[in-house]
C-alpha positions, -999 to 999 in steps of 0.1 A, spaced: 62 173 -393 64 184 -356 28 183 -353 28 150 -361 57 138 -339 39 154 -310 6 137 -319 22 104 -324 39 105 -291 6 121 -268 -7 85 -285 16 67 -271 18 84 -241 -21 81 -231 -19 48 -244 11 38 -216 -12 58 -192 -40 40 -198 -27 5 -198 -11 13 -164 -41 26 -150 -53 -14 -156 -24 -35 -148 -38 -39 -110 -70 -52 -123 -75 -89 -124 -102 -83 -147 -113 -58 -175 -121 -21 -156 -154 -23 -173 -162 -54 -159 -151 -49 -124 -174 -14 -128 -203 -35 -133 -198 -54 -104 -188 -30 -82 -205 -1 -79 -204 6 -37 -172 -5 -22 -164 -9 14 -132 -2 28 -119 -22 60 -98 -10 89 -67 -14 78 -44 -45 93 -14 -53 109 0 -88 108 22 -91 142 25 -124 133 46 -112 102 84 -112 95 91 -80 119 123 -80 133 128 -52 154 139 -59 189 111 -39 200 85 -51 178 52 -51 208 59 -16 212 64 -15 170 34 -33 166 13 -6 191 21 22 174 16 11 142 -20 2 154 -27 35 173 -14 54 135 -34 32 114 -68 46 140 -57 81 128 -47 81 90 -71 51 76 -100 75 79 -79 97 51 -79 67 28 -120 67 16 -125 105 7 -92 94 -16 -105 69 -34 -136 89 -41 -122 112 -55 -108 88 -85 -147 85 -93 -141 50 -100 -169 36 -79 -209 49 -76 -197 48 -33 -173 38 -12 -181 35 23 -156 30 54 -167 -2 70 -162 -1 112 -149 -27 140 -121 -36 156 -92 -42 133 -73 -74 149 -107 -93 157 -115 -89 122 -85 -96 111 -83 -128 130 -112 -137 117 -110 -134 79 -74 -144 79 -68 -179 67 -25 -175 55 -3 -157 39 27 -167 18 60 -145 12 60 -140 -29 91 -126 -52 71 -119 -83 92 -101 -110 116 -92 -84 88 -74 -61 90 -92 -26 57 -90 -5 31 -107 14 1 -122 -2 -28 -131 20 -54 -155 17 -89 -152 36 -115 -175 46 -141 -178 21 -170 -184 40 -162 -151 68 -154 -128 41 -187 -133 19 -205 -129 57 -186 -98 57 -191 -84 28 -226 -88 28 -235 -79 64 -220 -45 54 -243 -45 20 -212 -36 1 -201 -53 -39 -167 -61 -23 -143 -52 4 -104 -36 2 -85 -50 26 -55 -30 36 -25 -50 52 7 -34 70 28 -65 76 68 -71 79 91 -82 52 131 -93 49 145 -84 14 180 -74 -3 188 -37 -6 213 -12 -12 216 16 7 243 45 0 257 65 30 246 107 32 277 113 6 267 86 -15 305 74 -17 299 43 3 268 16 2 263 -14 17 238 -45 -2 222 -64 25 193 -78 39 175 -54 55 138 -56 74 108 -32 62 72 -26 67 52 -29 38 14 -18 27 -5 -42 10 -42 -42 -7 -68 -60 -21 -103 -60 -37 -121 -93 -32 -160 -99 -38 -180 -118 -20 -169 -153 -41 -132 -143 -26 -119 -133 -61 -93 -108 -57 -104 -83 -85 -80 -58 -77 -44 -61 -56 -13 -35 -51 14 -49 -53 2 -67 -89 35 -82 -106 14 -79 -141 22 -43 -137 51 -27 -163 62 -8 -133 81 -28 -106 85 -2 -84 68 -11 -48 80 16 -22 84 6 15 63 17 41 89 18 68 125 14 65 135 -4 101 171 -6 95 195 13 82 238 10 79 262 24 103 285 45 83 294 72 107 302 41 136 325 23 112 343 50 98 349 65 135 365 31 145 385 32 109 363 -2 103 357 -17 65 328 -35 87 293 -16 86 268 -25 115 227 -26 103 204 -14 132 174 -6 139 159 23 140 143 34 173 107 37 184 110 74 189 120 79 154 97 56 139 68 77 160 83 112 149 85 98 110 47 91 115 43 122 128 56 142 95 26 160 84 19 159 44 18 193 34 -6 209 2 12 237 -20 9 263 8 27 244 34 -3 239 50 -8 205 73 -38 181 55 -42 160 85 -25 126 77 4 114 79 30 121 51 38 82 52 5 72 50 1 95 23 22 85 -1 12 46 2 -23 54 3 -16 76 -29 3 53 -44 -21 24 -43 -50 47 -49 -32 60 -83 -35 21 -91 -76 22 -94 -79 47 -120 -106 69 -130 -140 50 -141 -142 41 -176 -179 46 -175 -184 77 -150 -208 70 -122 -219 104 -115 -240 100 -148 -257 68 -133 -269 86 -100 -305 93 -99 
C-alpha cells in the first residue's frame, strides 16, 4: 500500500511540476519550441518614466542603469542552461535608446492580486528589431517602479504596519516578430501568485516611533548608499564562493528563468 501512496503522489507531484513549468506560456511549449529555436535577449530596461518615488530617484535611476551593465550579461548563460531553446544570444546597444524606441505604453495591471507593469511596444520597431538581429523573438527585460499595499512586521515581528509602500519590480517578455507576447513573468494564469520585488524602497520606522513613545510609524526611504551596498551582495555557490552577479539580480533572474522550463523536445538532439 505504501508503494502505491508514494507512486500516486510522485504523479501528482510531476504533474503540478509540469503544469507550472507552462503557466507563463501564452501558447503550448511545443509550439512556442517550433517557433523559436534562437532567442535574443535585450539589454535589460529601466522605465524612469515609471511610478518611482524616491526623493532621489535621478541618482536611483543611474545606478540602477550602471547595475543592470554588470549583471544582465549573467542572464543568457542562465537561460541556456534550461536547454529550452537551440541558442540564445545576447543582443547589444544602448539600453534607453532602444528602449525609447520600441516603447509604445504601459498600463499598471492588478491581475489575481499581482500588481505590475505591462508594456506595450511598437509593432513595426520591434519586428525591425528582431529581425536585424536574425533572432525567432526577443525577451525584453523591464525594471520599472510600482505603488502597492503591503505588510511589513518590525525585527521582533510584534508590530507591523499595512501600507502603501513603493518597490522596484522586474518584468519580462517573449514577443516574435508579429508582437505576440509568447511568454511573460509576471503571467496571472499562473497557480502561483507569488511575484517577489526587486527592490524594497521603503520601509517603517519602528525604532523612531517607539523612541518618541509614538502609536504613529513613519515610511521612508531607503538611501542611495544602501540601495548600492544591497546591489553589491554577492550571490554565493555552496562553498561561499562569489559567482559574479549580484545576489538581487540573481534571484529575479532565477526566478523568471525557473518560469521557461526545460524543452519538451530537447534541442541538443536537433544540432547537426
Amino acid at each position: 500500500m505504501d508503494v502505491i501512496v508514494k507512486s500516486a503522489l510522485l504523479v501528482v507531484l510531476t504533474l503540478f511540476t509540469f503544469g507550472c513549468a507552462q503557466n507563463h506560456y501564452n501558447i503550448p511549449k511545443e509550439k512556442y519550441e517550433q517557433r523559436v529555436r534562437v532567442l535574443g535577449v535585450a539589454p535589460v530596461f529601466v522605465d524612469a518614466d515609471s511610478d518611482i518615488r524616491h526623493p532621489e530617484k535621478d541618482a536611483l535611476v543611474a545606478l540602477v542603469k550602471d547595475y543592470n551593465r554588470i549583471n544582465e550579461k549573467k542572464l543568457v548563460p542562465m537561460i541556456k542552461e534550461t536547454g529550452s531553446h537551440f541558442d540564445v544570444r545576447p543582443l547589444g546597444g544602448d539600453a534607453d535608446p532602444l528602449f525609447a524606441s520600441l516603447m509604445f505604453r504601459r498600463e499598471k495591471r492588478d491581475d489575481a492580486g499581482v500588481v505590475y507593469n505591462k508594456y506595450f511596444f511598437k509593432a513595426e520597431a520591434l519586428r525591425d528589431y528582431i529581425k536585424a538581429n536574425n533572432v525567432d523573438a526577443v525577451m525584453l527585460v523591464m525594471i520599472s517602479g510600482v505603488t502597492r499595499p503591503d505588510k511589513v512586521h518590525s525585527a521582533n515581528l510584534i508590530k507591523y504596519l499595512e501600507t502603501d509602500y513603493n518597490f522596484l519590480i522586474m518584468t519580462a517578455m517573449i514577443l516574435d516578430t508579429d508582437g505576440n507576447i509568447l511568454w511573460e513573468y509576471p503571467n496571472f494564469r499562473e497557480k502561483s501568485t507569488s511575484f517577489p520585488p526587486f527592490m524594497v524602497l521603503q520601509y517603517p520606522d519602528f525604532s523612531e516611533s517607539d523612541a518618541n513613545l509614538s502609536e504613529a510609524v513613519n515610511v521612508k526611504f531607503k538611501t542611495i548608499a544602501g540601495i548600492r551596498k544591497t546591489f553589491d551582495k554577492q550571490k554565493k555557490d555552496l562553498l561561499q564562493r562569489d559567482q559574479q552577479i549580484s545576489a538581487a539580480y540573481y534571484e529575479q533572474f532565477d526566478e523568471m528563468v525557473s518560469k521557461l522550463g526545460p524543452a519538451a523536445t530537447r534541442f541538443e538532439g536537433n544540432k547537426k
